[in-house]
Each structure stands twice: as C-alpha cells, then as structure tokens.
C-alpha positions as a Markdown table, in Angstrom:
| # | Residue | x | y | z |
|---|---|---|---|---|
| 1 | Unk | 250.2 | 71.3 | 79.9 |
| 2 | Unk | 250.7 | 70.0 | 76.4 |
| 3 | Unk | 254.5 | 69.8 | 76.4 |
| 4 | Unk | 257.4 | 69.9 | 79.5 |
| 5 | Unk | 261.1 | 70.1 | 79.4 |
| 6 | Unk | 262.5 | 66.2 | 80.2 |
| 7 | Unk | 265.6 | 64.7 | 81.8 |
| 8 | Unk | 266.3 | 61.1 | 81.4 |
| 9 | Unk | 268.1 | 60.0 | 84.3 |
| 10 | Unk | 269.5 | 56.8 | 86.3 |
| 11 | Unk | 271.9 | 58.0 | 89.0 |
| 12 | Unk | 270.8 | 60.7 | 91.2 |
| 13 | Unk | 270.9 | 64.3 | 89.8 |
| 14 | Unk | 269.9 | 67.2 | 90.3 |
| 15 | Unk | 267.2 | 68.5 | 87.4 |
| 16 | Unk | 267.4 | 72.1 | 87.3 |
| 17 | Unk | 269.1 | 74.7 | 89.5 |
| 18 | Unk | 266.1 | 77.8 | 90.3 |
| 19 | Unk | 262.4 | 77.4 | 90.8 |
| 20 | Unk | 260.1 | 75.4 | 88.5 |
| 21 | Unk | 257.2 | 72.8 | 88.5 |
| 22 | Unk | 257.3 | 69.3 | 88.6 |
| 23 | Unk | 255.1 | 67.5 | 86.7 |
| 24 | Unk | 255.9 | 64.1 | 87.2 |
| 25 | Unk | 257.9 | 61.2 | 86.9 |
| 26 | Unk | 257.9 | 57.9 | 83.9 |
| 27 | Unk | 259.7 | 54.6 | 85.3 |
| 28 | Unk | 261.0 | 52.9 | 82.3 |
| 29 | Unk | 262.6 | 50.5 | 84.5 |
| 30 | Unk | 262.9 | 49.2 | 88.0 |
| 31 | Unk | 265.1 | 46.4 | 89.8 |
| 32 | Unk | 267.4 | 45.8 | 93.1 |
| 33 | Unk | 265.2 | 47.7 | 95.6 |
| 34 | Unk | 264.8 | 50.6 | 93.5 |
| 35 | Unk | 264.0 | 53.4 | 95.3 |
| 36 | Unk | 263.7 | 57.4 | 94.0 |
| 37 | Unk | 263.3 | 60.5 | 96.8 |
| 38 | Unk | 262.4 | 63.8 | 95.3 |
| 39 | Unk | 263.8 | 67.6 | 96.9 |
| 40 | Unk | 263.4 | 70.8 | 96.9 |
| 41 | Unk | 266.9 | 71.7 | 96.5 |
| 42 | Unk | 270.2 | 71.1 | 94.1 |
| 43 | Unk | 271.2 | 68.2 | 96.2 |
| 44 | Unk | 269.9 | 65.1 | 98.4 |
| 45 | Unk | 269.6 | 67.7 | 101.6 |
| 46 | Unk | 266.7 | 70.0 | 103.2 |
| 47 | Unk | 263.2 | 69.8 | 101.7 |
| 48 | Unk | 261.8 | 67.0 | 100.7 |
| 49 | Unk | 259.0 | 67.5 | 97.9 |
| 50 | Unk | 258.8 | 63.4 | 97.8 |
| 51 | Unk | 259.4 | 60.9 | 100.4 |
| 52 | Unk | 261.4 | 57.9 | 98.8 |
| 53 | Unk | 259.4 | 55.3 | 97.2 |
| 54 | Unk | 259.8 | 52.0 | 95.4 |
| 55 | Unk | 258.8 | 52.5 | 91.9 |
| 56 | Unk | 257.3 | 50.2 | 89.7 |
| 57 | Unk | 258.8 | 49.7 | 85.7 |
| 58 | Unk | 256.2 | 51.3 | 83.0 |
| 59 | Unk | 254.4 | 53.3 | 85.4 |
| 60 | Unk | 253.7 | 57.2 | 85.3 |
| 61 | Unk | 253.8 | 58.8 | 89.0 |
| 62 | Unk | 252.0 | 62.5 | 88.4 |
| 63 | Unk | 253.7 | 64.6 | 90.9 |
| 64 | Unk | 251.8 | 68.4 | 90.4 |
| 65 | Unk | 254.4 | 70.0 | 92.6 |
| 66 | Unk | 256.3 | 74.0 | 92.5 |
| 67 | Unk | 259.9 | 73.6 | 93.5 |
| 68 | Unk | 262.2 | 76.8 | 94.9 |
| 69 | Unk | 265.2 | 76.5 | 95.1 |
| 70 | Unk | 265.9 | 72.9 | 92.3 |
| 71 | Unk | 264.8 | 69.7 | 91.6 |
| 72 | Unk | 266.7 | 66.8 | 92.6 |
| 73 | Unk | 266.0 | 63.3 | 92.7 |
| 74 | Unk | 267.2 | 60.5 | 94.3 |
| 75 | Unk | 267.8 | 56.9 | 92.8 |
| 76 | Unk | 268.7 | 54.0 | 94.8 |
| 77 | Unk | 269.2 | 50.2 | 93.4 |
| 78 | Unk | 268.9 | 50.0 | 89.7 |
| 79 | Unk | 266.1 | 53.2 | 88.2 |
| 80 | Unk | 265.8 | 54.3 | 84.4 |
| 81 | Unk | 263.2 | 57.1 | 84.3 |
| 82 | Unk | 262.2 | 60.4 | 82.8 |
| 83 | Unk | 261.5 | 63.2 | 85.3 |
| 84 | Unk | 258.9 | 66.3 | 83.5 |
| 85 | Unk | 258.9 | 69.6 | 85.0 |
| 86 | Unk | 258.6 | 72.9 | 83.8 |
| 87 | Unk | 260.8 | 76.2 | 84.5 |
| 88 | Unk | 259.0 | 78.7 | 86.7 |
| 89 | Unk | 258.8 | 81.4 | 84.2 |
C-alpha cells in the first residue's frame, strides 16, 4: 500500500465507523505513562485488535490488522499520533 487514509489524534477516538484495515500507527509524541489500546469496535468495549501498550515518541508501530465493526483507539497519559488504515472497500 502506497497511500492510506490518516487521522491525527490525542484523546481517544474512534477512527471510522464499518469495516476496514489497520495499517499502523506513528507516535509523534509520548509522556505521563502514555499508553494506546486498539478495538474492534466504535468504542473502548468488546474486541480488542491491540492490547494497551506504552508507546515510544518517533516510532512507527505496523499493525497489519482487518477491523469489523470500527477502529477505535485508546490513549492514556499524554499521546500525539497518526493512526493509518484503510476502508474495507
């Protein structure tokens, strides 16, 4: 994949409503015990695609993974990052 759609986020949100791909996520910064939690769903409930994990500032976290029913990720302490995904077409 040569280009994805992007959303730049540092709160938890939820990335897209419907089925798509996750491609991966860009930490442009990281402080007081950052934390981000990845699921399957249009809220922080149900399936988790990924477990929460401390990210690191200027790193690239490839996460190949199809979502059903949304993408929503969860940010704890202080995140700035870039989620990429695609819509299922």
């Amino acid at each position: 994949v040569e280009s994805a759609n992007y959303t730049n986020i540092a709160t938890s949100t939820a990335i897209r409503t419907g089925a798509g791909q996750l491609l991966g996520i860009f930490v442009a910064s990281a402080s007081s015990t950052p934390t981000i939690k990845v699921w399957d769903n249009t809220s922080g409930a149900t399936t988790v695609i990924v477990n929460t994990f401390t990210p690191i500032a200027g790193t690239f976290y490839p996460i190949p993974a199809n979502f059903n029913t949304g993408c929503y990720v969860t940010i704890g302490g202080t995140v700035d990052c870039t989620v990429f995904w695609l819509p299922t077409l």
